[in-house]
C-alpha positions as CSV (number, residue, x, y, z in Angstrom):
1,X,-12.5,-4.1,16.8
2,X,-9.4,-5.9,15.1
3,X,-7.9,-2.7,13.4
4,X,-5.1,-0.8,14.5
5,X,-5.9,1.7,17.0
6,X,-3.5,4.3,17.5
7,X,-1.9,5.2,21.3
8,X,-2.4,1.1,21.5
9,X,-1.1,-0.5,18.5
10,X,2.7,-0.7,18.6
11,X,3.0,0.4,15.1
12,X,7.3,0.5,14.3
13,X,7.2,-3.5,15.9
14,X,4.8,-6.4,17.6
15,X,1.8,-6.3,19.0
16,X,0.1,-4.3,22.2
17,X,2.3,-1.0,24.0
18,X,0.9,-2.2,27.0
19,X,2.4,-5.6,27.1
20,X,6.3,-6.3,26.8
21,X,8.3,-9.0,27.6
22,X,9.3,-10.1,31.3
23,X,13.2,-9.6,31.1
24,X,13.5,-9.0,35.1
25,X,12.4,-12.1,36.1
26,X,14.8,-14.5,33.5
27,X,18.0,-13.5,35.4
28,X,19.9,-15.5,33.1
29,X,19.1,-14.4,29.9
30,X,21.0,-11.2,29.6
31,X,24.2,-13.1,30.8
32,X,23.7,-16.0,28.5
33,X,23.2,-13.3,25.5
34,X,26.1,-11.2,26.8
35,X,28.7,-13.6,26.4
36,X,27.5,-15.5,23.5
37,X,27.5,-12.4,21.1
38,X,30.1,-10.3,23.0
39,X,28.4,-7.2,23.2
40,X,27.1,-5.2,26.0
41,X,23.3,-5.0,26.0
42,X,23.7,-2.1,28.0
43,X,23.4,1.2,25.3
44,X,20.4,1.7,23.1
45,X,21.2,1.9,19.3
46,X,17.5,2.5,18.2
47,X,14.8,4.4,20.1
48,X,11.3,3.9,19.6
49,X,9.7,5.9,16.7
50,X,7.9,8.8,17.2
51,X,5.1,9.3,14.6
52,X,5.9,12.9,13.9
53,X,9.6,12.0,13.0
54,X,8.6,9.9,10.4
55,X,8.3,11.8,6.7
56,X,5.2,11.2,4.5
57,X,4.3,12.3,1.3
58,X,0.7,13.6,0.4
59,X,-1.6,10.9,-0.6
60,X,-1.6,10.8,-4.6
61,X,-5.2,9.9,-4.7
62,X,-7.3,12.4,-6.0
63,X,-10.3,14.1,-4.1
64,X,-12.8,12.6,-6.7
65,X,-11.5,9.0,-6.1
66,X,-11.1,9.7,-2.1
67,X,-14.9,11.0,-1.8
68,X,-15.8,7.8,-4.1
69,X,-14.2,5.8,-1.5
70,X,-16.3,7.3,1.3
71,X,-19.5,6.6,-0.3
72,X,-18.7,2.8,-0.9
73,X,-17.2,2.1,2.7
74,X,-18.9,5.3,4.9
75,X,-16.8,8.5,5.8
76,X,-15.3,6.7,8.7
77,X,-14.3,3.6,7.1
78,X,-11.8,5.5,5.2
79,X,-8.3,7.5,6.6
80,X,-5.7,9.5,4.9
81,X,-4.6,9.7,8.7
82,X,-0.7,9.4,9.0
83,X,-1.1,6.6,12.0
84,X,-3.0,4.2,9.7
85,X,-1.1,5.1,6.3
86,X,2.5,4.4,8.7
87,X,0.9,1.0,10.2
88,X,-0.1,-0.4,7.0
89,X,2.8,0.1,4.6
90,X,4.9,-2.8,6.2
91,X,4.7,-5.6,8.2
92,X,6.7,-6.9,11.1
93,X,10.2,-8.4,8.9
94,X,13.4,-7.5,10.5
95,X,13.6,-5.5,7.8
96,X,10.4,-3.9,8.2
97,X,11.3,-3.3,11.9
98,X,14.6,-1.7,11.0
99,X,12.9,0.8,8.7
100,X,10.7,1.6,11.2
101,X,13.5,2.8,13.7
102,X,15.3,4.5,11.1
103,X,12.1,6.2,10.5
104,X,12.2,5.4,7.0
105,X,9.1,4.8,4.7
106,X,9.7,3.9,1.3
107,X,6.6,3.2,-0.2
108,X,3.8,4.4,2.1
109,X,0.0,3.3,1.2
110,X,-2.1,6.6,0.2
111,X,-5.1,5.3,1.7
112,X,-6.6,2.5,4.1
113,X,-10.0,1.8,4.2
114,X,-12.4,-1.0,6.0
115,X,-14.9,-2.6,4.3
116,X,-17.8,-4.0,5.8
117,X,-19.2,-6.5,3.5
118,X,-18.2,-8.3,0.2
119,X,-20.3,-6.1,-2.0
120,X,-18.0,-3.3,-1.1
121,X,-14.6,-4.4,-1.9
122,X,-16.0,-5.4,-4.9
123,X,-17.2,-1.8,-5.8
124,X,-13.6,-0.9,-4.0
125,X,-11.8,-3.6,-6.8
126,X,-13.7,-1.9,-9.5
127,X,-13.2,1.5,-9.0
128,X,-9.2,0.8,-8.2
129,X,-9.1,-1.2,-11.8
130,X,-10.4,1.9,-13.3
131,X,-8.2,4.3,-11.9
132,X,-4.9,2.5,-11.9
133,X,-4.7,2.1,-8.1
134,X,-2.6,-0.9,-6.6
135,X,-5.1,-2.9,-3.2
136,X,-3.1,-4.6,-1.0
137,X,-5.5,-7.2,1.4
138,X,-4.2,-6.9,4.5
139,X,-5.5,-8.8,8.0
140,X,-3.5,-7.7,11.3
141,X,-0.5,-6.6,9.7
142,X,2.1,-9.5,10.5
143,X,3.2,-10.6,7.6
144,X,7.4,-11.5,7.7
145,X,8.0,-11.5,4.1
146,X,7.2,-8.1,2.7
147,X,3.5,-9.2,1.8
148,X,1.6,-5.9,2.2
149,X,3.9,-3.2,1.5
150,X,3.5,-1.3,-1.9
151,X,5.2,-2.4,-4.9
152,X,5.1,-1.7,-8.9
153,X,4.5,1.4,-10.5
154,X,0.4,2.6,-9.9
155,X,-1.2,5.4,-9.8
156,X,-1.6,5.0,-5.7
157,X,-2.2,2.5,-2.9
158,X,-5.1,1.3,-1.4
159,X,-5.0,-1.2,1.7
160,X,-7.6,-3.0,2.0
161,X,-8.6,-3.5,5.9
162,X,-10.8,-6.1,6.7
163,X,-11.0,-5.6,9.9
164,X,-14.7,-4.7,10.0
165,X,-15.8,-8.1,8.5
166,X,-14.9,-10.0,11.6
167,X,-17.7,-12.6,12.8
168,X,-18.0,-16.3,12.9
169,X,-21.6,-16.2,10.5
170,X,-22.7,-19.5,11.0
171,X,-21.4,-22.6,13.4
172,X,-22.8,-25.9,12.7
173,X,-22.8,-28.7,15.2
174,X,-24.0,-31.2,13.0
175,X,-21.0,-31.0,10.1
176,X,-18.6,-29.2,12.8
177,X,-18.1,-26.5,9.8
178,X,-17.9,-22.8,10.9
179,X,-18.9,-19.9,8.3
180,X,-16.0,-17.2,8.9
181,X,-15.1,-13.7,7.7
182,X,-11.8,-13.2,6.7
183,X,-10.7,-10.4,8.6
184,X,-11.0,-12.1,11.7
185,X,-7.8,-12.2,14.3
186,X,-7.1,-15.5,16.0
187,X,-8.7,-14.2,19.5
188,X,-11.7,-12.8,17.8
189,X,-12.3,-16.4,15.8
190,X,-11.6,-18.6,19.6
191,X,-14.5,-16.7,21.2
192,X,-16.9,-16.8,18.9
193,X,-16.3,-20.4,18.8
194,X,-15.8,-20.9,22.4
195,X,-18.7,-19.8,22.9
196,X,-20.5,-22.7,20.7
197,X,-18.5,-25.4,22.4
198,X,-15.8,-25.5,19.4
199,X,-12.0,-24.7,18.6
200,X,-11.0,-23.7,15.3
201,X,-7.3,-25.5,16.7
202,X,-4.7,-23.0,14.6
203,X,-2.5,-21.2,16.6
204,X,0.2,-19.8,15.2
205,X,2.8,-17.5,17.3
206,X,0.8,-14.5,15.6
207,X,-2.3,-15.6,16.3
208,X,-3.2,-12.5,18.0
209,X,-2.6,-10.2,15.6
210,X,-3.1,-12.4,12.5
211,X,-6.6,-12.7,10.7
212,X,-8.3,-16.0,8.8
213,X,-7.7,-14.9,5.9
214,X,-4.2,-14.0,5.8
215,X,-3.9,-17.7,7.1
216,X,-5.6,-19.0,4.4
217,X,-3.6,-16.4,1.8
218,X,-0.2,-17.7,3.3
219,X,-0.9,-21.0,3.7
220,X,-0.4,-20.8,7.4
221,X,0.7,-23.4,10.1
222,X,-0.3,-22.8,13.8
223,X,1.7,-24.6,16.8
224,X,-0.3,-27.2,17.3
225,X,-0.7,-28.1,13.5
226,X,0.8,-31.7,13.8
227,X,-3.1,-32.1,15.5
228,X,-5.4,-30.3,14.1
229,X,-3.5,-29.9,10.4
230,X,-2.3,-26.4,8.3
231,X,-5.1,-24.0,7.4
232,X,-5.4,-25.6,3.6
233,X,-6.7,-28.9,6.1
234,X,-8.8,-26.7,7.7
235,X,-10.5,-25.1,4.8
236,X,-13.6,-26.9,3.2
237,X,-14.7,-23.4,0.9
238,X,-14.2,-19.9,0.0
239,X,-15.3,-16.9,-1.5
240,X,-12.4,-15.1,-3.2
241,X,-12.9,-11.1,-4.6
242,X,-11.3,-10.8,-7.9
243,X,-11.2,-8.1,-10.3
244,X,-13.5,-10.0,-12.9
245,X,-15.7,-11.4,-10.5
246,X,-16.1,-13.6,-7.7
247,X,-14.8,-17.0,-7.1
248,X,-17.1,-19.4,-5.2
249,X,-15.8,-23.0,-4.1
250,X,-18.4,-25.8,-3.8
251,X,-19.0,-26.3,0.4
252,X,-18.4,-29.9,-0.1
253,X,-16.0,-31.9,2.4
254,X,-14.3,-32.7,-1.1
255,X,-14.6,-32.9,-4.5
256,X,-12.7,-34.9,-7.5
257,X,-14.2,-32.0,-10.1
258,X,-10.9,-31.2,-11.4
259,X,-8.1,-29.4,-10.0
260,X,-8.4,-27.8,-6.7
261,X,-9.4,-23.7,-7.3
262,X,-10.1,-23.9,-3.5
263,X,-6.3,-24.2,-3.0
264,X,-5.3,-22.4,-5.6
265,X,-7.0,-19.6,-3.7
266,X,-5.3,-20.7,-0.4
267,X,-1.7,-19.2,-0.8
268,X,-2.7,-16.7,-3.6
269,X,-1.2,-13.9,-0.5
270,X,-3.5,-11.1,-2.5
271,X,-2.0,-11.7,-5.7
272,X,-5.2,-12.6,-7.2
273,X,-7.4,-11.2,-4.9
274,X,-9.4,-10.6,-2.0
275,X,-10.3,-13.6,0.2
276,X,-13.6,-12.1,2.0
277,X,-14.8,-15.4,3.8
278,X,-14.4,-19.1,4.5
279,X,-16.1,-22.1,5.5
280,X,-13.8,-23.5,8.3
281,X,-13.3,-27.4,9.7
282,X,-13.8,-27.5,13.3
283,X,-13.2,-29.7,16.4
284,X,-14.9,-29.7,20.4
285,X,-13.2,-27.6,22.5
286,X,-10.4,-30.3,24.6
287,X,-11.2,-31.7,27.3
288,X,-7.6,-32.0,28.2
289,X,-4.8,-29.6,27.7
290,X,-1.7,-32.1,28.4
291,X,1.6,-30.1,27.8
292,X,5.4,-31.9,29.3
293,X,8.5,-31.6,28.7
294,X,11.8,-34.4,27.7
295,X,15.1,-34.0,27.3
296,X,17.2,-36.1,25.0
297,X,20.9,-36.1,25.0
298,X,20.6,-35.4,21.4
299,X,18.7,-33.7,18.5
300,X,19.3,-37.0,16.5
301,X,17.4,-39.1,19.2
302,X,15.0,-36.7,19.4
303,X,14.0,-36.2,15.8
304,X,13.9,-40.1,15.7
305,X,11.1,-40.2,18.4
306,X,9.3,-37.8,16.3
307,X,9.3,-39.6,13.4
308,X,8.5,-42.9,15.0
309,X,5.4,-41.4,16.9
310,X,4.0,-40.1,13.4
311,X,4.6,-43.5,11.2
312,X,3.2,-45.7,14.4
313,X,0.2,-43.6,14.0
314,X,0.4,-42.1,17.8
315,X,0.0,-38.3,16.5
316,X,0.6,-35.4,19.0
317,X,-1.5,-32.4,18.9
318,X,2.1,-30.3,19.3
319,X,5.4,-31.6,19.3
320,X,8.8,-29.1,19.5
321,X,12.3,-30.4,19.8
322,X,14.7,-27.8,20.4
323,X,18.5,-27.9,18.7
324,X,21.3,-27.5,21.3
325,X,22.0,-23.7,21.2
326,X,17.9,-23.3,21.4
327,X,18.1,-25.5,24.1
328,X,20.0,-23.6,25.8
329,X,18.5,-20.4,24.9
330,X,15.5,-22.0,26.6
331,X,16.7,-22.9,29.7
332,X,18.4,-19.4,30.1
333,X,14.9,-18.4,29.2
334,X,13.3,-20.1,32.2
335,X,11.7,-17.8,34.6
336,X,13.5,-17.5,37.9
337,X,10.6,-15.5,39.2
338,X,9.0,-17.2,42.5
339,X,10.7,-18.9,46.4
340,X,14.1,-19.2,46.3
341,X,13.8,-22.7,47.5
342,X,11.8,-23.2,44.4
343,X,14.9,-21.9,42.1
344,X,16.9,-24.2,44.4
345,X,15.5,-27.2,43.8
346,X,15.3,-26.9,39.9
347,X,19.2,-26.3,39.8
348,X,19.4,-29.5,41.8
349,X,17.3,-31.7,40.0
350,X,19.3,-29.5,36.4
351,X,22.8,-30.9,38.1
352,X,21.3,-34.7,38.6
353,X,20.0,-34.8,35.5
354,X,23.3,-33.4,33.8
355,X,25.1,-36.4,35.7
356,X,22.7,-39.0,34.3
357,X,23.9,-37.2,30.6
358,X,21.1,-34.9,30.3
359,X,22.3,-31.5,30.1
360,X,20.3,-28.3,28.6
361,X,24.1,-27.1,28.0
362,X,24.2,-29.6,25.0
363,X,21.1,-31.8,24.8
364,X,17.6,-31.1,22.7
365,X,14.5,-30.1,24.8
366,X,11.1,-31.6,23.4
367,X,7.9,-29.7,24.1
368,X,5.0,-32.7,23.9
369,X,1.1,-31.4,24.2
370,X,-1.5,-33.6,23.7
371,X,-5.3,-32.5,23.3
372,X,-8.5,-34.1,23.2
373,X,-10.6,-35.9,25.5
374,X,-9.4,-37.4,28.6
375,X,-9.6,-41.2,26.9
376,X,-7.7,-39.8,24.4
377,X,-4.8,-38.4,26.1
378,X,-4.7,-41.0,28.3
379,X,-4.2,-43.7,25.3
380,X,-2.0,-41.8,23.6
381,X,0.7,-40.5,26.5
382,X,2.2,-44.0,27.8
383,X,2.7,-44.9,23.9
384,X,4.1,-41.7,22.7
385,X,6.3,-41.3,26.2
386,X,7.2,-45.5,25.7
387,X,8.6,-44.4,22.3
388,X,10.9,-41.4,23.7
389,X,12.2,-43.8,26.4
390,X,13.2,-46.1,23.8
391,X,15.6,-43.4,21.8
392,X,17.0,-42.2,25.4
393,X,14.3,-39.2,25.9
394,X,14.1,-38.4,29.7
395,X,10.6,-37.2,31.1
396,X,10.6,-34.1,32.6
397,X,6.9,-33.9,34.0
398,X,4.4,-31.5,33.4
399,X,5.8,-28.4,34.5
400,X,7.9,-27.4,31.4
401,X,5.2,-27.9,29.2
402,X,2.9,-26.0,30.9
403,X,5.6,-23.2,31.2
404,X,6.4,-23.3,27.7
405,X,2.5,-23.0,27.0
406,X,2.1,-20.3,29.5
407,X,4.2,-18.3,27.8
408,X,4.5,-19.0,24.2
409,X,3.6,-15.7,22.7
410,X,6.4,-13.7,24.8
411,X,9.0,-13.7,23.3
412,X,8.4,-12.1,20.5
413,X,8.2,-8.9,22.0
414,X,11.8,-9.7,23.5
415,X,12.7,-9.1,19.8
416,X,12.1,-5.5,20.1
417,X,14.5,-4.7,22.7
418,X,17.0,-6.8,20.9
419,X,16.9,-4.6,17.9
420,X,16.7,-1.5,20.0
421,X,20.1,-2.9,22.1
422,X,22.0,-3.4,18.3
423,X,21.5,-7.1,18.1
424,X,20.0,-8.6,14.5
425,X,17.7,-11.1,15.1
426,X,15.5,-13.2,12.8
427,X,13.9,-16.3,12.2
428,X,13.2,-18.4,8.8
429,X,11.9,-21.8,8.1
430,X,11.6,-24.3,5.7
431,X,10.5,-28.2,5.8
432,X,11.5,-31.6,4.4
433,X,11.4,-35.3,4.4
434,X,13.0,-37.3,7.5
435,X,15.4,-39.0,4.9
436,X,17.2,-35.2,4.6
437,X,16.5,-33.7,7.9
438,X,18.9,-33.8,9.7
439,X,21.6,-33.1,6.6
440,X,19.3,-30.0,5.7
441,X,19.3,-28.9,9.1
442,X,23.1,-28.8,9.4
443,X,23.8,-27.1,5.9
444,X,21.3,-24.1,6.6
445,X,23.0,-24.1,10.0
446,X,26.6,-23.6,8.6
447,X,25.0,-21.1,5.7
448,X,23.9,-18.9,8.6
449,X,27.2,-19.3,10.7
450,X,29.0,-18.7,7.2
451,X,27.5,-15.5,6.5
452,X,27.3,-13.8,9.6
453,X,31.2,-14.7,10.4
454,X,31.7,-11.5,7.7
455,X,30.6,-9.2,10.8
456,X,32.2,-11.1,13.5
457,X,32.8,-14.8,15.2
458,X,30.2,-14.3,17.9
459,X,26.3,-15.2,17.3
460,X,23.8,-17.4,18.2
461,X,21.7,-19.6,15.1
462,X,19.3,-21.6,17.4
463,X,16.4,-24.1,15.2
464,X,14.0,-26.4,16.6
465,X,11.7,-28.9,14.8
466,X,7.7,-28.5,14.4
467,X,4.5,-28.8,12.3
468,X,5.3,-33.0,12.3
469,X,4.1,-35.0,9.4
470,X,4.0,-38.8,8.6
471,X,6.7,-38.5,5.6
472,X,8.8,-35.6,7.2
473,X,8.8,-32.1,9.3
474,X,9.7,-28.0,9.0
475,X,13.0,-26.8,10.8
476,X,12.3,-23.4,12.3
477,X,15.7,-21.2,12.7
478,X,16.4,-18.1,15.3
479,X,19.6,-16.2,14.3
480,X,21.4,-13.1,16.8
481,X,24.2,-11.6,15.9
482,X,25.7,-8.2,16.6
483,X,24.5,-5.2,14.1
484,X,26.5,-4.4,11.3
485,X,27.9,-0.6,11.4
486,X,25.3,2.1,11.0
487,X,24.0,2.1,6.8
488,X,24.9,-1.4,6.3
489,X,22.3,-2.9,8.8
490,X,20.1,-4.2,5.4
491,X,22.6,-5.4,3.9
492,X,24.0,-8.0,6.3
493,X,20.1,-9.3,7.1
494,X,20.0,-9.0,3.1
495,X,23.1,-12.0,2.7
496,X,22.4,-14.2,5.6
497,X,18.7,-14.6,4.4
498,X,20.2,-15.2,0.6
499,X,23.1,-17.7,2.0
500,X,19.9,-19.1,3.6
501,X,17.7,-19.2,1.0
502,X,20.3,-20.4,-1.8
503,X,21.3,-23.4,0.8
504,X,17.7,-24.6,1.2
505,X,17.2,-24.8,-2.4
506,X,20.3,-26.6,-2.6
507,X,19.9,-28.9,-0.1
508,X,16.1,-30.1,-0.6
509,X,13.9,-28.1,1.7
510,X,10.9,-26.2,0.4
511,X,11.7,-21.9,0.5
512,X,8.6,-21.8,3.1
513,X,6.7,-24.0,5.2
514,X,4.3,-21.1,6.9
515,X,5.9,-18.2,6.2
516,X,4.8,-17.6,2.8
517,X,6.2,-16.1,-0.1
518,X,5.7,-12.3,-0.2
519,X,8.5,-10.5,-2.2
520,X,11.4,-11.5,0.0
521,X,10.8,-15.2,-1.3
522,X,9.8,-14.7,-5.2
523,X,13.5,-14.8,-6.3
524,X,13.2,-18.5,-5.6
525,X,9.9,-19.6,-6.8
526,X,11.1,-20.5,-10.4
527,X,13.1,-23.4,-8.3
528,X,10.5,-24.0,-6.0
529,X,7.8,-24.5,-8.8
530,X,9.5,-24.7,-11.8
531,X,9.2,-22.2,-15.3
532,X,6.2,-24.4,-16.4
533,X,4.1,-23.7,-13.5
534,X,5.2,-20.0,-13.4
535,X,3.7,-19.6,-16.5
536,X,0.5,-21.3,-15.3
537,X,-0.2,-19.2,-12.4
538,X,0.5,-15.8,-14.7
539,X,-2.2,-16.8,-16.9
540,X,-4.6,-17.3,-13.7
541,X,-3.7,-13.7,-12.6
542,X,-4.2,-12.7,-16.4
543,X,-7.4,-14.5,-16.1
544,X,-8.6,-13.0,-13.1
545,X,-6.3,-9.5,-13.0
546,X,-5.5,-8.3,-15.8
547,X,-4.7,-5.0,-15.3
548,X,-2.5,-6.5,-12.0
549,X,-4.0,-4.4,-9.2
550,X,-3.8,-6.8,-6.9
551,X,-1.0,-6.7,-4.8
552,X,1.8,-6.4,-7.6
553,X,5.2,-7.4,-7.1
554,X,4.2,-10.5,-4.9
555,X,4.4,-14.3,-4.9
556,X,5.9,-14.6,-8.4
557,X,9.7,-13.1,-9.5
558,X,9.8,-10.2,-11.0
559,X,11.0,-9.4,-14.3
């Protein structure tokens, strides 16, 4: 089962309490961090959260509408319990994550329930219409933009859990399509599918604690999009729980019957409602998981070779280039686990390549996986490395790519410690054409730099390039820098995000690639869209929610 379990679920941050991330064997990280954000790393500012410290008002739901509940969903599909009311009333934001350790709920849900089939959320949408009660979807709970916590002025909350509707229905060989319920998490969907000899192919750093259809809500991008495509290419239909009824799509590979409703639902992020299943593209499992790494003396050189490997046509399944500063951040990274004659020979081959002009002090580390059959990879690697050579990339082999793979979901639990040590760190992404890349790249860089210098000269802003497209690509940034002083914590994340933000609009990238939209992005919508199509997406949630009890305060700017 998908749902949050409690004395498992690491409720106040990411993921699992039994795993955590492998600091004693990446000798060089702590040093590296150490003396690029000159502070200590040796005191703990924040302790993990106990739940009884954490204050929580008394549901506001009546005992009328909570027995009502119970007979749509069953007794135990539904919990006033204060684990599952605390795990569902944020998601995993710095912000969110600060809150969390200063054991501060704002707006807790009063209720979470799990439905087990459509016909109950839409007895759940109709009694919560009727009684003035906000419904919040929410999948596993990882949302970095606000997107499930409670917001307008109801009468109560309800989150919506789906984690009880969480099977692969149908898989069928002949069209490769896959029939999937939307509260499925990324590990849940691979074995199912596994098991029929397919691969759904999106895998995004949250993929295991992310459902379908919070992908599909968001608009998400997995790490090997540049493949297999963004969930809106994966999606052929869905069924969509609204307030006045339910929206069906067509299962057709595609359709010129007017504008798209399909992705209008994809992206919607609850707004309009409740996204219970979707028919899914999929692709054989690979043959071939090919993963290396390159080196280039320069990001420059190493955006090129991206971009000339997408126009030729030679399409990796995942390509990564890493900035300088995340280059280095990656190499101090590296595990030093293992012989010593091992470590030994990798600082040798570090110093030869350094003399050739390839240093991981100051150069831009690409990640290249290819996937597929073995005639597949086998075409595409001499073109795609022949194109590298050419803009000065240096193969590396096998091993860093398969390292990289190995351990690719890590390091977000690092990010746990880091807040817990005093250090604010974040990440935010946006995308846009190859023309403005690199000039994009460099003014969100200094935006960052600029905002954080108010607290002090010493951070780290870090970015690498992903998700690859024909006519451009996202940048993904990783900012560290020192906490402000205690109260003012929010309020530093709270100006680099809007220096951020304000220089993306500015500058010609897009206020999300993957992340979505939530509340933390709707001030900017009216420039990302523009007032006319604003208005257009009101009247669709007038059409469809009129008395806006789907998550309020989302997507679209308030006011």
């Amino acid at each position: 089962m998908s749902d949050y379990v409690e004395g498992k679920t690491r409720w106040w941050g990411w993921g699992d309490l039994d795993q955590r991330f492998d600091v004693e064997n990446r000798e060089n990280i702590m040093p590296f961090l150490r003396e690029n954000l000159g502070m200590p790393l040796d005191t703990e500012r924040f302790t993990d959260p106990n739940l009884e410290e954490v204050g929580l008002p008394e549901p506001r739901l009546s005992g009328k509408t909570l027995e009502e509940l119970r007979e749509i969903c069953g007794p135990e599909n539904v919990s006033t319990g204060k684990f599952q009311r605390v795990s569902h009333s944020m998601g995993k934001s710095y912000r969110d994550l600060l809150r969390y350790r200063q054991r501060l709920i704002r707006r807790p849900v009063d209720v979470v329930v799990w439905p087990r089939e459509e016909v109950e959320v839409v007895e759940i949408l109709r009694l919560a219409e009727r009684e003035n009660l906000a419904v919040i979807p929410f999948g596993g709970g990882s949302s970095v933009t606000g997107g499930v916590e409670p917001m307008g002025e109801k009468e109560g909350y309800i989150s919506l859990d789906m984690a009880r509707m969480n099977r692969v229905l149908r898989v069928d060989a002949t069209s490769h399509t896959a029939l999937i319920q939307a509260g499925a998490l990324g590990p849940e969907i691979e074995e199912q599918l596994n098991a029929h000899g397919f691969t759904l192919g999106h895998f995004p750093e949250s993929f295991d604690h992310s459902s379908l259809g919070g992908w599909l809500a968001t608009r998400a991008s997995g790490r090997q999009s540049t493949g297999y495509g963004d969930i809106e290419d994966m999606v052929l239909a869905l069924r969509m729980v609204t307030p006045r009824g339910v929206v069906d799509t067509r299962r057709v590979p595609s359709s010129a019957a007017g504008p798209s409703i399909l992705q209008l639902c994809v992206g919607s992020e609850g707004y309009m409602g409740v996204i219970t299943e979707a028919l899914m593209r999929i692709r054989p499992l690979p043959e071939v998981l090919d993963y290396r790494g390159l080196i280039f003396r320069n990001f420059a050189a190493g955006v090129s070779a991206i971009r000339e490997m997408m126009q030729q046509g030679l399409v990796p399944t995942c390509v990564r280039l890493s900035d300088r500063t995340e280059t280095a951040l990656a190499q101090a990274f590296r595990s030093t686990k293992g012989p010593h004659w091992k470590r030994k020979a990798e600082d040798a081959a570090l110093r030869f390549l350094a003399r050739r002009g390839y240093s991981f002090d100051d150069g831009a580390f690409m990640v290249l996986g290819l996937e597929g059959s073995a005639d597949e990879v086998d075409y595409l690697r001499p073109l795609i490395l022949r194109i590298c050579r050419q803009l000065g990339g240096f193969h590396l082999g096998t091993g860093p790519g398969r390292q990289w793979y190995r351990s690719r979901h890590e390091t977000a639990y690092f990010r746990e410690q880091l807040i817990n040590w005093g250090v604010m760190v974040d990440t935010l992404e946006t995308a846009t054409t190859w023309d403005n890349l690199l000039h994009l790249y460099g003014e969100v860089r200094s935006a960052i730099r600029s905002a954080l210098s108010e607290w002090g000269d010493k951070n780290l802003v870090a970015c690498h390039v992903s998700h690859a497209y024909r006519e451009g690509a996202s940048l993904y940034y990783t900012f560290f820098a020192p906490m402000a002083a205690e109260g003012r914590e929010e309020e530093q994340w709270e100006k680099v995000k809007r220096a951020a933000s304000e220089a993306i609009m500015e500058h010609g990238g897009t206020i999300s690639h993957h992340h979505g939209v939530g509340y933390e992005h709707a001030p900017w919508m009216n420039r990302e869209v523009g007032e006319v199509s604003i208005r257009a997406l009101q009247a669709v949630k007038m059409a469809v929610d009129p008395a806006d009890i789907m998550n309020p305060g989302k997507l679209l700017p308030r006011g």
